[in-house]
N, C-alpha and C positions, 0 to 999 in steps of 0.2 A: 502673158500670164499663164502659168503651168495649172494642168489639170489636176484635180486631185485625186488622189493613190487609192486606191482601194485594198485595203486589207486580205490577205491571205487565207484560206481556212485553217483555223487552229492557233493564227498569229492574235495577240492581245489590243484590243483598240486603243488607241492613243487619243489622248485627252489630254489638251492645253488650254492655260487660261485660269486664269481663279475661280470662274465657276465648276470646272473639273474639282477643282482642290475643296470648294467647300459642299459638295453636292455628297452627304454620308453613305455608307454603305448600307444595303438593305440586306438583314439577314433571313436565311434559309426559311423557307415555308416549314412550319410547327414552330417555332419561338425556339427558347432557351434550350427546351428539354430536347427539342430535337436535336439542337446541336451539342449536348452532352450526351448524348444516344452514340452519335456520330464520332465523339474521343475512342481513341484505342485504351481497350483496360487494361489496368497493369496487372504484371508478371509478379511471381511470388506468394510467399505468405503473408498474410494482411494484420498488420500492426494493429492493435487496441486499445487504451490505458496509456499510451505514450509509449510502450514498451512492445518487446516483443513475448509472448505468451509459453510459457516453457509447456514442452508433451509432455502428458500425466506418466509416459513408462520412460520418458527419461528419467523424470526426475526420481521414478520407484527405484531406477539401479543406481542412481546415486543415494539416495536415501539407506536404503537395505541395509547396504554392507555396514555405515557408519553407526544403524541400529546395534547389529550384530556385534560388532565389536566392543561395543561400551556395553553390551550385554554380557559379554566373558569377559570383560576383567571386573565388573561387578561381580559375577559368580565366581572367579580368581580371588576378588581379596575378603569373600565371607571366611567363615571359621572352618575349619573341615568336621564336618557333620561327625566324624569316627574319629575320636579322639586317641593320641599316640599313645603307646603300651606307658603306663606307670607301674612304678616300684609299689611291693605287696605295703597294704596298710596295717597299719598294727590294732591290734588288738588283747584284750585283756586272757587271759591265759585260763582254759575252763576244763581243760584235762592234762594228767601229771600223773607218771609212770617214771618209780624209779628202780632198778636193779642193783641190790646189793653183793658183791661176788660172796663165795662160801668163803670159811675162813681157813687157811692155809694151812695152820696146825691142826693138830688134833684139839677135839673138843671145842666151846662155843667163843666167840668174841663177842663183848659188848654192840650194839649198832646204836647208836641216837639219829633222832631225826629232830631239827626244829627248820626256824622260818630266818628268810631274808627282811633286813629292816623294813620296815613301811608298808607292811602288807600284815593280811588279818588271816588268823589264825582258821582251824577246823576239822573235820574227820578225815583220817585217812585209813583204807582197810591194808589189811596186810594179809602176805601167805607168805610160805614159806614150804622148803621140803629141799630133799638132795635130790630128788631127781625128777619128780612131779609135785606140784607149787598145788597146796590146799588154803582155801580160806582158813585163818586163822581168829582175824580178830577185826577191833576197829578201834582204833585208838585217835585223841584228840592232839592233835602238836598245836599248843598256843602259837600266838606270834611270839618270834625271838628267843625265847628261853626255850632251849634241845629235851627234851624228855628219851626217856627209853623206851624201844621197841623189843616186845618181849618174842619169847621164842625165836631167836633169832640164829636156832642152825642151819645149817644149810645156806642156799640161797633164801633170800627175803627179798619182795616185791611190796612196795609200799602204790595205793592209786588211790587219788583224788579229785573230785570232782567238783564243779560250781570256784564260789567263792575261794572254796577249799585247796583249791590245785596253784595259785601260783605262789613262786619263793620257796618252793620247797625242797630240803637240801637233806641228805641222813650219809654215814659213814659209820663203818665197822672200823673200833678203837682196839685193831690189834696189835700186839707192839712190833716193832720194826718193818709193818707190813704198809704198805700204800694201799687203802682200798676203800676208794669213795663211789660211792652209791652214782650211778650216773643213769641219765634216759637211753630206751631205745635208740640205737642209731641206724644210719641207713646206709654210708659210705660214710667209712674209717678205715685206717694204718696201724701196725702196731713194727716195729723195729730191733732186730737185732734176737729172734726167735731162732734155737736149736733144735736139734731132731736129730741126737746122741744120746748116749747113756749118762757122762758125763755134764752136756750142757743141754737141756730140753725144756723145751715147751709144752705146757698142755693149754689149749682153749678150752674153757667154759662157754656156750652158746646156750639162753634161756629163751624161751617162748613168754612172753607174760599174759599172750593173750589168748581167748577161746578158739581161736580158726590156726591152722596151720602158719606157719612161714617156710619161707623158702631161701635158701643164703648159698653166694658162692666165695670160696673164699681162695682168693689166686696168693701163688710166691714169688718173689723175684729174687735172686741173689745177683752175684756180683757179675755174671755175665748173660743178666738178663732176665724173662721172662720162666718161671718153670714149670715143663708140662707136668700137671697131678693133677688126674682125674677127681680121684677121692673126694675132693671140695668145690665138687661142682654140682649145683642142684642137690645141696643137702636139705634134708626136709627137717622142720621139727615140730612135734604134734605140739596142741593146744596145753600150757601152764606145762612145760615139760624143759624138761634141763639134759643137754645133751655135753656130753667130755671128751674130746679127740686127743688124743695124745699123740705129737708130729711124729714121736721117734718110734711109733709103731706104725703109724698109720702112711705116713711121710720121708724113712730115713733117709738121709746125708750127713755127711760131715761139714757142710759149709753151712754159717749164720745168712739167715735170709728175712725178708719182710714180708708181712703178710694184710693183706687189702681183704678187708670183708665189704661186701654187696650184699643188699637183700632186695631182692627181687618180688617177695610178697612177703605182705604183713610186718610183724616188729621184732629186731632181736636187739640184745642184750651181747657183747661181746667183751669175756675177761681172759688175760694172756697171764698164765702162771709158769715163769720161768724160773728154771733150779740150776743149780752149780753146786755138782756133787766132785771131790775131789778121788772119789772109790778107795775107800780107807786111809788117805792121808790127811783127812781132818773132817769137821763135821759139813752136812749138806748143807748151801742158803737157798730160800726159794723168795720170790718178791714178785709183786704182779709188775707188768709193763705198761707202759702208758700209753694209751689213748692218742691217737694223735687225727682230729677229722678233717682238714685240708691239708695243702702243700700249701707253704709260700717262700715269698725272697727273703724274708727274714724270721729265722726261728729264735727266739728268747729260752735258752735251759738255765730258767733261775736253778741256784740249790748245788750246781757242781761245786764242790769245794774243795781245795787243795787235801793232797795222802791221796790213800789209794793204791790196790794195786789191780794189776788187769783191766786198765781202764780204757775202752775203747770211744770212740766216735763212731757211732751211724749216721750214715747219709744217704736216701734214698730219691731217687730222682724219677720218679711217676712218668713224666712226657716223654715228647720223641726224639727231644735234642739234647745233645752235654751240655749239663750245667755245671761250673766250676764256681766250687765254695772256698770263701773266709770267714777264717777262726778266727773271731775278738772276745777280748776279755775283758768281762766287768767285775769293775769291785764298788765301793762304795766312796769314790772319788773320781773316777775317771773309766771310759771304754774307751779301751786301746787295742791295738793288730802289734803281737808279740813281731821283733822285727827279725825273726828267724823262722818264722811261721808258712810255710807254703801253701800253698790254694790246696782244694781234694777236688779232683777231677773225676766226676760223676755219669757214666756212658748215660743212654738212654736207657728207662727203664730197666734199671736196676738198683742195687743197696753194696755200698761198699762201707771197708771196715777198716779205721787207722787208729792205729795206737795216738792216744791223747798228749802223751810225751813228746810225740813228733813232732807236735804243732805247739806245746804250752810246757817251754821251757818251768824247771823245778823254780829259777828263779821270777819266771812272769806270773807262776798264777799263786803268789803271795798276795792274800789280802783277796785274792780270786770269791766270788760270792754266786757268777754264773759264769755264761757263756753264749756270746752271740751268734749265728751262722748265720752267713750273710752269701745268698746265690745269685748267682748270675739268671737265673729263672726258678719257677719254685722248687721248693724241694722242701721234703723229711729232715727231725734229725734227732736223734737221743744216744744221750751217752750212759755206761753200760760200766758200773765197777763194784770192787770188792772194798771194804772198809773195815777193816779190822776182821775179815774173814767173811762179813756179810752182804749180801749182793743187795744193791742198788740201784737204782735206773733213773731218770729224770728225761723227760721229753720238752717238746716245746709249749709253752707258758700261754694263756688266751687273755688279750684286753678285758678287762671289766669296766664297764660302761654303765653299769647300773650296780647298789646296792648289792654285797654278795657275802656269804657264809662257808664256814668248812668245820668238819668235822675232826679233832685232831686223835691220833693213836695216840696210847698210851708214851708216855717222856718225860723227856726233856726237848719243850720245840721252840723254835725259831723262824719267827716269821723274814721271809725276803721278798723284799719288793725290788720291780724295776719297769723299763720299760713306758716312762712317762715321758710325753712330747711338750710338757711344762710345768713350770712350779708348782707345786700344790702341795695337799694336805691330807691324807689321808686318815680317817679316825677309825679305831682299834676296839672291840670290844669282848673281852673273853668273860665262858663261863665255865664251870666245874661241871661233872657228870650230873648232878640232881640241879641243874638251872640256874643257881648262886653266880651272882656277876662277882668277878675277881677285882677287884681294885676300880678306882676309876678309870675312864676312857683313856687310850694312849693313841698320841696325835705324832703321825712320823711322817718328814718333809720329803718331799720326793722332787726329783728334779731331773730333765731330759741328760742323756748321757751320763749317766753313773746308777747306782745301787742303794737301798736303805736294808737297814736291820733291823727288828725289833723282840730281841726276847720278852716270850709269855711267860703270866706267872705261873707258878710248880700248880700244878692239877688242874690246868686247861685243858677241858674237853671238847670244846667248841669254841668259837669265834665269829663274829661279823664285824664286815669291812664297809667302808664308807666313803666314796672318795666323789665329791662334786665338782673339782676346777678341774681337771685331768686322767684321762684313762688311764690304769696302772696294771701291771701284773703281778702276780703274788703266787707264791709256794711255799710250803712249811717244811723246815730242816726239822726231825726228829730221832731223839737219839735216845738207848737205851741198854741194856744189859745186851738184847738181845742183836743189838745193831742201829742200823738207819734207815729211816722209810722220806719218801720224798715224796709230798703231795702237793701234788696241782690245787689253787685254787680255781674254780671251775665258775662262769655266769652260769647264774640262777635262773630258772625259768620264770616268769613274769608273765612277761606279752608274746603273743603271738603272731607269724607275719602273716595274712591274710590274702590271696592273691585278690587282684583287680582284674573284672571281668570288662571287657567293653560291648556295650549293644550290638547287636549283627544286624 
């Protein structure tokens, strides 16, 4: 029988038998707690809520930015607080200045003033004088029917105020002379002016108001800019009437255009040009037209077939060549004569082509104007003799609103063109003391072609009236002493007001 083994230090005692197996183990002295004392604690961060707990500055830099951003494109699609430049607003029309040029001949010519359709009547003062403007008077112009303004040599200044001042139209009935009463202006053209013995211009420059003005009036001819100090920084005192004559003040031989600027206060600018032939027949003199922007297309209602010495002006303001087309209208059709060549226009200058070059004797049959059509803006008036007496016509302005003219003494003819569609224009003339002449005469007008309509004998005035389509209109008048060609002119109405925006 073997002895038994005794165990080793540090070896585990061995236990046989089912009482080993069923005899439990005894735990550790302190109970439970001690032996959850006795676990190793875990590593990490400690779960709560089933989840793990996000840090308050993580989640502030995720947060932040997605603030920010939905905060600029909310301030992205507000309005913008400074609202975009708008076009000037209109406004009802509460001062009215007009200048009537002196009359050409010697001694006085009639002036009437009345009103455009659809507005009200009221006082207007007038002066008058050759070379400093006195109060005269104050006379009532109704609506619509023209009355006479008395005293009326010299220059005449018609102004009105309030209610009083819009639609109001006046013109000097002198015979073969164009000379309608127009407003201050502030930049204007005038075309085809001499500074000869033979072919010369003189300006009339009127102050109408109490303070000074200030004007410069530059030349271009056919190669360009011309240096002349003399019209530069001219001064004109208060209600005063100053007269340049070019071929004293100015001389050359060469036809030039002249740009009036006014740099302070208001002037009044009338071009009185003559054709004197120096003893071989008698002088004509006729004022020149007005002409206040460039554009690409200029409308000379009024040119009509004869003529002699008939020029074309063409003036070209910018700094590029612009090359112009002659078309001709009649009262059927605008057409480009097919032998007609372009005018080739330098920069900044006024060239001059015989009319015949471009407007064969057989194309301007039936001729009633004349279109010019530029490759960028441009000037343009044509410049002739009619039976010995000089003529002029420039380019033509849309009417857009109700409008009136006053006619010279004749035989006149009204011509219309210039409408971008069918319409109707209605007609209505009166005689010198306000008497309407017949009833209204209603003339169709239609894009690309001309209308006509003889006035009755002793129309001295007219209003025009066209609702469905802007038209342009001139009056053909003819008489012992020649032909005058007047522009009809918009009326003054409304005013454009600029739009201020808050700062």
């Amino acid at each position: 029988m073997s002895e038994p083994q005794t165990p080793r230090d540090g070896e585990p005692t061995e236990t046989a038998g089912p009482a080993a197996e069923s005899t439990p183990s005894t735990p550790p002295a302190g109970g439970r707690r001690a032996a959850r004392a006795e676990e190793p604690a875990p590593t990490g961060r400690r779960a709560g809520g089933g989840g793990r707990r996000i840090d308050l500055l993580v989640g502030l830099a995720v947060a932040l930015p997605a603030v920010v951003l939905a905060s600029v494109a909310v301030i992205g699609a507000e309005a913008d607080p400074v609202p975009s430049v708008r076009p000037p607003a209109g406004s009802e029309l509460t001062d009215s200045t007009l200048v009537c040029p002196p009359p050409v001949a010697a001694g006085d010519a009639e002036v009437l003033a009345l009103r455009v359709p659809e507005v009200a009547g009221g006082e207007v003062t007038v002066r008058s004088g050759r070379t400093e403007l006195r109060r005269e008077s104050t006379i009532e112009v109704p609506d619509q029917a023209p009355v006479e303004v008395p005293r009326a040599s010299g220059v005449v200044t018609l102004e009105a105020q309030g209610e009083a001042a819009p639609g109001l139209v006046a013109g000097r009935r002198e015979p073969s002379v164009a000379a309608p009463c127009r407003a201050p202006a502030y930049d204007e053209w005038f075309l085809g002016l001499g500074a000869t013995a033979r072919n010369g211009s003189v300006l009339t420059l009127v102050n109408p108001d109490d303070s000074n003005a200030v004007v410069d009036v530059t030349l271009i001819g056919p190669s360009g800019p011309i240096e002349e100090d003399a019209g530069r920084g001219v001064t004109i005192q208060g209600h005063q009437v100053l007269r340049v004559d070019l071929a004293a003040e100015a001389p050359r031989r060469i036809d030039v255009a002249a740009h009036l600027s006014v740099s302070r206060g208001r002037v009044s600018m009338t071009v009185e040009h003559s054709w004197d032939p120096l003893g071989a027949g008698q002088p004509s003199t006729d004022t020149l037209p007005a002409q206040p922007r460039a554009s690409a297309e200029n409308l000379l209602l009024g040119v009509a077939p004869g003529g002699v010495q008939k020029y074309l002006y063409v003036a070209n303001p910018g700094d590029d060549e612009v090359r112009a087309t002659v078309r001709v209208m009649t009262a059927e059709a605008v057409f480009t004569p097919s032998d007609s060549d372009d005018v080739v226009v330098p920069p900044q200058s006024q060239v001059r082509v015989p009319l015949r070059s471009l407007v064969s004797e057989k194309a301007e049959e039936g001729m009633i104007g004349l279109v010019v059509e530029g490759s960028g803006p441009l000037l343009s008036t044509v410049r002739s003799l009619v039976r010995g007496d000089l003529a002029a016509v420039g380019g033509a302005e849309l009417l857009r609103a109700p409008a009136a003219v006053v006619v010279p003494e004749g035989d006149a003819r009204l011509v219309l063109g210039g409408a971008r569609r069918p319409g109707v224009v209605q007609v209505r003339a009166y005689d010198s003391r306000g008497t309407v002449l017949g009833e209204d005469a209603r003339v169709e007008v239609a894009a690309d072609r001309g209308a006509t309509l003889d006035l009755p004998e002793g129309t001295a005035a007219l209003t025009l009236v066209s609702g469905s389509t802007p038209v342009a209109a001139s009056l053909v008048v003819t008489s012992n002493g020649g032909t005058a060609v007047v522009p009809v002119r918009p009326s003054g109405v409304r005013a454009d007001v600029p739009s201020v925006a808050p700062r």
